[in-house]
N, C-alpha and C positions, 0 to 999 in steps of 0.2 A: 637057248637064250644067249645071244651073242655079249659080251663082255667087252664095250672101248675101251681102248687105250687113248687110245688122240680124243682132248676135249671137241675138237672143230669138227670132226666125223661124228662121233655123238650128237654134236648141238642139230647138225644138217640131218641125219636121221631123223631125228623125234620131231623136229618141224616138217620136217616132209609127213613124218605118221600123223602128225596133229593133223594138216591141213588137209589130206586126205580124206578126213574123217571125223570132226572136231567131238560131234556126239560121242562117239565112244573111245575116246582118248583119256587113261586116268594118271596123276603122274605123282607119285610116293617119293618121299626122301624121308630118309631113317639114318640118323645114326646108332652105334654099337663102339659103346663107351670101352666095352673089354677088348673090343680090337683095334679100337681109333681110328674106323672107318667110316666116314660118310658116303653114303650109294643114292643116287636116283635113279629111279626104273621111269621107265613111260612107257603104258600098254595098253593096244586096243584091242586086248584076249585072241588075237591073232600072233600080231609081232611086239614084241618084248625085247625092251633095250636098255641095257644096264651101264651107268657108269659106277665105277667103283675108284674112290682116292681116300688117302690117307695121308695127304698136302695141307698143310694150313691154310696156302695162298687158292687153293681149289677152292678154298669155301665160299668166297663170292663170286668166285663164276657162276657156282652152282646157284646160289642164292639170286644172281643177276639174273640168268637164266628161267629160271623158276617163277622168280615176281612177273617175267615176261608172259611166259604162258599163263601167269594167272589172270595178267592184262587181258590178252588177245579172250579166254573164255566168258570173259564178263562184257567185250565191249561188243557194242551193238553196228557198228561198221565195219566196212568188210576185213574180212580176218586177214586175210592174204596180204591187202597195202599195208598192213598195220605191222604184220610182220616183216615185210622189206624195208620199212624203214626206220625201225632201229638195229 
């Protein structure tokens, strides 16, 4: 399970794995209060991809990021422009 470091290689991973494959794309964020970490994985039970911060300022990329993929699986036009243009 590879581990980012750089948000920008994370974010370009997991849209490439989403778009690949949207049906079986699941994407988890959890925090863990005793280590002040927030982590989002995104996994299509193949490839698994983890970021892991413990940034304050992390938290709404993460959050921006997140409401985005929850965009693209709900909307009914194509996934792919939809993603280019934000």
């Amino acid at each position: 399970m590879p581990h980012y470091q750089a948000w920008e290689e994370f974010t370009r991973a997991a849209e490439k794995l989403y778009l690949a494959d949207p049906m079986k794309v699941r994407v988890v964020v959890k925090y863990r209060h005793c280590d002040g970490n927030l982590c989002i994985k995104v996994t299509d039970d193949i490839a698994c991809l983890l970021y892991r911060t413990d940034q304050a300022q992390d938290v709404k990329k993460i959050e921006k990021f997140h409401s985005q993929l929850m965009r693209l699986m709900v909307a009914k036009e194509s996934r792919s422009a939809a993603m280019e243009t934000d």
